[in-house]
C-alpha positions in Angstrom: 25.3 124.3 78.2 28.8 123.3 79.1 27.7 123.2 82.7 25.3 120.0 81.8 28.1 117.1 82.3 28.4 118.9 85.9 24.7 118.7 86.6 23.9 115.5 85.1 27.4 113.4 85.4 29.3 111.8 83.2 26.6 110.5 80.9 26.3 113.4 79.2 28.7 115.2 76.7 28.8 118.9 75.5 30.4 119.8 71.9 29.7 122.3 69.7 30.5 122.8 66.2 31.9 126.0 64.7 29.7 127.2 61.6 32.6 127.0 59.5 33.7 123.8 60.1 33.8 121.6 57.1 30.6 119.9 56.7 28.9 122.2 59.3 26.5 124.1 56.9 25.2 121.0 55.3 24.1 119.4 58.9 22.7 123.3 59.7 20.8 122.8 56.8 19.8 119.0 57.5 18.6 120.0 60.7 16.3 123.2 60.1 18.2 125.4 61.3 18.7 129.1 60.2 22.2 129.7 61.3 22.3 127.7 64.7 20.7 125.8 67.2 21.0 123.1 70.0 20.7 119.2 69.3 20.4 116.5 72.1 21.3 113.0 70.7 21.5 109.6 72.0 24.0 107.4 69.5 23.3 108.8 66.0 19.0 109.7 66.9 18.4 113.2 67.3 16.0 113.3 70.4 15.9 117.0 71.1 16.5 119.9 69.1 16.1 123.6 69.1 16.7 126.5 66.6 18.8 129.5 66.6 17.5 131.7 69.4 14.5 129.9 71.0 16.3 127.1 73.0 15.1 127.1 76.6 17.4 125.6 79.3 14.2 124.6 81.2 13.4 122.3 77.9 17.2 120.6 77.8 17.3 119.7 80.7 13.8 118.4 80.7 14.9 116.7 77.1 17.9 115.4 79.4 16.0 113.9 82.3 13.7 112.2 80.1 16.9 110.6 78.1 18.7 109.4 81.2 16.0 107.7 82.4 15.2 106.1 79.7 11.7 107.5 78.7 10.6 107.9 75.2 9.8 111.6 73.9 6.4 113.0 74.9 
């Protein structure tokens, strides 16, 4: 995933959250997710998201394409 921002450009921002950062359970929780997962936001929306282990680079990037240019979610 870090490699995105060198795929896509600038637009787009990789950061993860450690699991036992303050807070970080809670939005785990929040978000459906068993103990990890993947979440693609533009501002505060969540426009992607994928849990734990099935997150599929074929659907981010997808996810990201459709966010850069401006598309609404299938």
């Amino acid at each position: 995933m870090s490699g995105l921002p060198d795929e896509f450009g600038p637009r787009v921002r990789v950061s993860t959250v450690e699991n036992l950062a303050p807070g970080a359970q809670e939005q785990i929780q929040a978000l459906g997710f068993t103990s990890h997962g993947l979440v693609i936001r533009r501002g505060d929306r969540v426009v992607f998201k994928a849990a734990d282990h099935g997150v599929r680079i074929e659907d981010v990037r997808a996810a990201v394409r459709r966010e850069l240019a401006g598309r609404p979610a299938s």
